[in-house]
C-alpha positions as CSV (number, residue, x, y, z in Angstrom):
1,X,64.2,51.8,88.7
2,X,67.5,52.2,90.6
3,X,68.8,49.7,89.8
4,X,69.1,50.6,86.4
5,X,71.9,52.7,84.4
6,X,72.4,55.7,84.0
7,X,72.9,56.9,80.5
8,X,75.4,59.0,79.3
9,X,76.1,60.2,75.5
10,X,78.5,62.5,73.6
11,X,79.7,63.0,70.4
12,X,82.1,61.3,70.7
13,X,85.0,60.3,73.5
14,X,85.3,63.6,75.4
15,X,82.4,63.0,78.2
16,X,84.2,60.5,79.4
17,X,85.9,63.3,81.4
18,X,82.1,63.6,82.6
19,X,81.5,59.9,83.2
20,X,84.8,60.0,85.4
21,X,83.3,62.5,87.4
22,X,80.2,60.9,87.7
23,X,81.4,57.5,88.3
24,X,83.7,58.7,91.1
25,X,80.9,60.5,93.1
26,X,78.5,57.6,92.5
27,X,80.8,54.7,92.4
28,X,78.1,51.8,92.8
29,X,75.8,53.5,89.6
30,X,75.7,51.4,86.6
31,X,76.3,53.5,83.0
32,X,76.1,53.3,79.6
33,X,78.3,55.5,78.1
34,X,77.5,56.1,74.1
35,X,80.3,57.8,71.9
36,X,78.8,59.0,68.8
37,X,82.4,59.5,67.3
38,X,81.6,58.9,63.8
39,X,79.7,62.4,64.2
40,X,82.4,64.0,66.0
41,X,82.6,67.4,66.5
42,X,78.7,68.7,66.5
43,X,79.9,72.1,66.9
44,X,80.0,72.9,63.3
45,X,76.7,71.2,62.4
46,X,73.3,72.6,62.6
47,X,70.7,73.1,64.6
48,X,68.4,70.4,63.1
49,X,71.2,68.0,62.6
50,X,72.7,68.3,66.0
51,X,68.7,68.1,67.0
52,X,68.4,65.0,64.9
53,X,71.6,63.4,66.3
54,X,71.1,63.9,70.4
55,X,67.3,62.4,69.3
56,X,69.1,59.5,68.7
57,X,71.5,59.0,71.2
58,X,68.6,59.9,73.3
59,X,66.3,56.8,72.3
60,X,69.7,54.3,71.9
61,X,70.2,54.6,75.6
62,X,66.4,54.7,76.7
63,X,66.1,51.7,74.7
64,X,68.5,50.2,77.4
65,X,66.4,51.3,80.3
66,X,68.3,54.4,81.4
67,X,66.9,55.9,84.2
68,X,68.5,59.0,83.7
69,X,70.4,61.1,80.9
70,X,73.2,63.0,81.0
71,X,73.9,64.7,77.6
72,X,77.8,64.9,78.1
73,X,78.4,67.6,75.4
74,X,77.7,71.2,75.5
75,X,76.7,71.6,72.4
76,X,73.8,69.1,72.4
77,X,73.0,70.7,75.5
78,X,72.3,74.1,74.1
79,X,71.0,73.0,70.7
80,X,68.8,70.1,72.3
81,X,68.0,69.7,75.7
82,X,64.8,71.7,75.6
83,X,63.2,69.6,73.5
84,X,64.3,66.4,74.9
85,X,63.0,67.3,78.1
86,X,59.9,68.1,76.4
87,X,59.7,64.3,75.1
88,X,61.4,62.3,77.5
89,X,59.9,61.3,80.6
90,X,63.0,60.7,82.5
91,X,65.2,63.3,84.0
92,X,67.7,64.4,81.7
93,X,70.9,66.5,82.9
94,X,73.5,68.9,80.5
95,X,76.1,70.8,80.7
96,X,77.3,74.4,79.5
97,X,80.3,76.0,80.3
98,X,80.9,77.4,83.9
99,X,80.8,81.0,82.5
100,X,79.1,82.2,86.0
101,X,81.9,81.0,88.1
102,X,84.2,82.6,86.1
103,X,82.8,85.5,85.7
104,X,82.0,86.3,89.2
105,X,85.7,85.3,90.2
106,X,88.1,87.3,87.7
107,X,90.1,89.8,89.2
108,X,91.7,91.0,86.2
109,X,87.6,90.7,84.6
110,X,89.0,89.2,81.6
111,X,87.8,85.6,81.2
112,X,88.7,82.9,78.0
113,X,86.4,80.6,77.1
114,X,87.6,78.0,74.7
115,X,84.6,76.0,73.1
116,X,83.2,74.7,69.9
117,X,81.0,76.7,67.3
118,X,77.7,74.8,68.1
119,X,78.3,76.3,72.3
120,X,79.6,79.4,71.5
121,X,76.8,80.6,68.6
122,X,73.9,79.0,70.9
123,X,71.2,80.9,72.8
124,X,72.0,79.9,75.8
125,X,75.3,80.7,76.0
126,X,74.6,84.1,74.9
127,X,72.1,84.5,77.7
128,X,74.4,82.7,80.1
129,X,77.1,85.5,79.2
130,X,75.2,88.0,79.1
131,X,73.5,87.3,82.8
132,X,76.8,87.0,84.4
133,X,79.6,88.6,83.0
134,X,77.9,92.3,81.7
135,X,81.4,93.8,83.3
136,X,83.7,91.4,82.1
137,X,85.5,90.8,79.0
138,X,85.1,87.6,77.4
139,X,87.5,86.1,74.6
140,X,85.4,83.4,72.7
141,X,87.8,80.8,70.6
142,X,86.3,78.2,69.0
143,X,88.8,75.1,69.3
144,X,88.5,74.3,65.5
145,X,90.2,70.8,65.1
146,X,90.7,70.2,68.6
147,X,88.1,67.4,69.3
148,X,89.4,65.8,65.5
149,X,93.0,65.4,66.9
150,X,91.2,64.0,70.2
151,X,89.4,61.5,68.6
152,X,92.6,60.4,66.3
153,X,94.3,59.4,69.3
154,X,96.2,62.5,68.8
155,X,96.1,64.1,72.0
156,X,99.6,64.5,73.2
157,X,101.1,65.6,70.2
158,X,103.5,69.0,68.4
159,X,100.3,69.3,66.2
160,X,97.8,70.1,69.3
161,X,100.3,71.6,71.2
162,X,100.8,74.3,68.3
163,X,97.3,74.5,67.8
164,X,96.6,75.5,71.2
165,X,99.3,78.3,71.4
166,X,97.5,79.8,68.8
167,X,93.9,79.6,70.5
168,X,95.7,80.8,73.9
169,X,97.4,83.7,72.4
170,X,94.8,86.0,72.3
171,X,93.6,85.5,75.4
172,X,97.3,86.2,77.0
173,X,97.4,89.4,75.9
174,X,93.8,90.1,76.8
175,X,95.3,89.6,80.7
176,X,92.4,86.9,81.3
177,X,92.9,85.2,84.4
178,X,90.2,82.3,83.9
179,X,90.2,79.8,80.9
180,X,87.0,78.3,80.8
181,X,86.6,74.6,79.1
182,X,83.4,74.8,76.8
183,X,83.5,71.1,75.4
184,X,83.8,67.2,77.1
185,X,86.8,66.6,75.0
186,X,88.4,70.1,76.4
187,X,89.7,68.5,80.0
188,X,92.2,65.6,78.7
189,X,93.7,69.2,77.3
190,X,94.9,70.2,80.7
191,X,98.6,69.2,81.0
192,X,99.3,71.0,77.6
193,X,97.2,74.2,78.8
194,X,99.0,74.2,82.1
195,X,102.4,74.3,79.9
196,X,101.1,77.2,77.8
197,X,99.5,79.2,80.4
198,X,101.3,81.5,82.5
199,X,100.5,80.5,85.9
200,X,97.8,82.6,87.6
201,X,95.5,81.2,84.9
202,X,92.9,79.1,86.8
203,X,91.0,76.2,84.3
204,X,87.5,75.3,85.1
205,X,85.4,72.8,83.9
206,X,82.2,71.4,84.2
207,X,82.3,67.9,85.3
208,X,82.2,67.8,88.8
209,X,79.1,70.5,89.2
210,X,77.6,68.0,86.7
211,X,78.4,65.2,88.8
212,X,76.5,66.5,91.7
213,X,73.6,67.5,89.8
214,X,73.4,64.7,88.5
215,X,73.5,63.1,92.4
216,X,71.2,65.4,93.3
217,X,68.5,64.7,91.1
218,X,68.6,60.5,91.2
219,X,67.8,61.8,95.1
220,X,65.6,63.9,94.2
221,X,63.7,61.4,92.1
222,X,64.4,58.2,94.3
223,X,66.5,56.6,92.0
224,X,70.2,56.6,94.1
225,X,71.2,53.2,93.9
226,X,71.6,52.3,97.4
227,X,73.1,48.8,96.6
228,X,77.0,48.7,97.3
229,X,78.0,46.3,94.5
230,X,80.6,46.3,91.7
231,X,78.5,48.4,88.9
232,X,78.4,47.2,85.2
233,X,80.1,50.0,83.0
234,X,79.7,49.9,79.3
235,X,80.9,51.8,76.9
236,X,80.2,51.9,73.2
237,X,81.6,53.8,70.4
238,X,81.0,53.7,66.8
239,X,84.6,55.1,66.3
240,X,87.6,53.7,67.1
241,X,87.7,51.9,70.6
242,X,91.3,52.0,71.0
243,X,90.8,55.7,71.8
244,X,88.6,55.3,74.4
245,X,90.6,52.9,76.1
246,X,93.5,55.2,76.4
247,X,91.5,58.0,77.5
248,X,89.6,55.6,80.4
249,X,92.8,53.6,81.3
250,X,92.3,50.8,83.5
251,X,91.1,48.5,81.0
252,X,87.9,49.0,80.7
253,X,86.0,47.4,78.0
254,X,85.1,49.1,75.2
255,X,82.2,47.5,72.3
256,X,82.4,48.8,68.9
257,X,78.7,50.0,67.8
258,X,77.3,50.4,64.3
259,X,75.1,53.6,64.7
């Protein structure tokens, strides 16, 4: 078993931020990386739809013999990874935002966390804020339109740029001196947030704790691909693969999916 891929879905083309993370700590790991774009953003959906949907992308990438999952969106993870771990017989790894981190590390104990509806109105986040940041005060913005604009191809444009000033403004004046990233997409944000941000603001994502987890675990479960060979990297999108390409550079490949 490892030599097979690991699998790797989002909705969407943010978690490639994760993938990159992944792929640079484990360079000789084959992946599948599924983009449910068409779907993009889960934050506002339900529960049962956002259930329905990581079901899905679940089973696609199982069916290609994944020998581990990482559910590269923080929604999914808090709406759906308890019950895909309950059904799944393979290890399966998410991600939530590094609230912990930043909460034990504020000096000013103001902290912004900018994420999507789905993350921010989830259990776990609530328990994960609550645990860790009882002292602290935490301005919640949900980045409504943020991942649409991504997923356009509209990332370095007046429109995001404006849209973000308006999501950071609170959090200015609240004196926070930790932005936390609460969604995949939220990373390929950073040279506009540096702009906007005075500069004591520190940014933390979650991809490279993810990466080592998800390091860990293939150890953990004997499944480290110890061959030193060129990987095979797919990616597949049922959006538009032009996007993708941008975001991943290189050249990589990019197949267009009907799902």
């Amino acid at each position: 078993m490892s030599k097979q891929a690991i699998g790797i879905f989002d909705s969407g083309v943010g978690g490639t931020s994760i993938w990159k993370e992944i792929h640079a700590l484990l360079p000789f790991e084959h992946t599948i990386y599924l983009a449910d774009s068409i779907n993009a953003p889960y934050g506002p959906k339900g529960k049962e739809a956002i259930l329905a949907l990581s079901i899905k992308n679940t089973e696609y990438l199982l069916n290609k013999d994944c020998k581990l999952i990482v559910v590269a969106c923080n929604t999914a993870t808090t709406n759906a990874i308890t019950y895909l771990r309950s059904q799944y017989n393979v290890p399966i790894i998410g991600i939530e935002p590094a609230i912990k981190p930043a909460a034990l590390q504020t000096q000013t104990h103001a902290v912004g966390i900018l994420a999507t509806k789905g993350t921010l109105s989830s259990a776990l986040f609530s328990k994960t804020a609550t645990l860790f940041a009882k002292d602290v005060t935490i301005v919640e913005q949900i980045g409504d339109g943020i991942v649409e604009l991504i997923e356009a191809g509209k990332l370095h444009t007046e429109a995001m740029k404006l849209l973000l000033k308006g999501y950071l403004e609170p959090m200015i004046k609240a004196n926070i001196d930790y932005l936390v990233l609460g969604c995949t997409h939220y990373p390929y944000l950073m040279p506009i947030l540096l702009e906007l941000l005075p500069k004591h603001v520190k940014i933390i994502d979650s991809g490279e704790a993810v990466a080592r987890q998800t390091k860990a675990v293939l150890k953990e479960y004997n499944l480290l691909n110890e061959a030193m060979l060129k990987p095979k990297l797919q990616f597949f999108t049922n959006g538009n693969p032009e996007v993708m390409k941008t975001l991943l550079g290189n050249g990589y490949k990019v197949s267009s999916l009907d799902f």
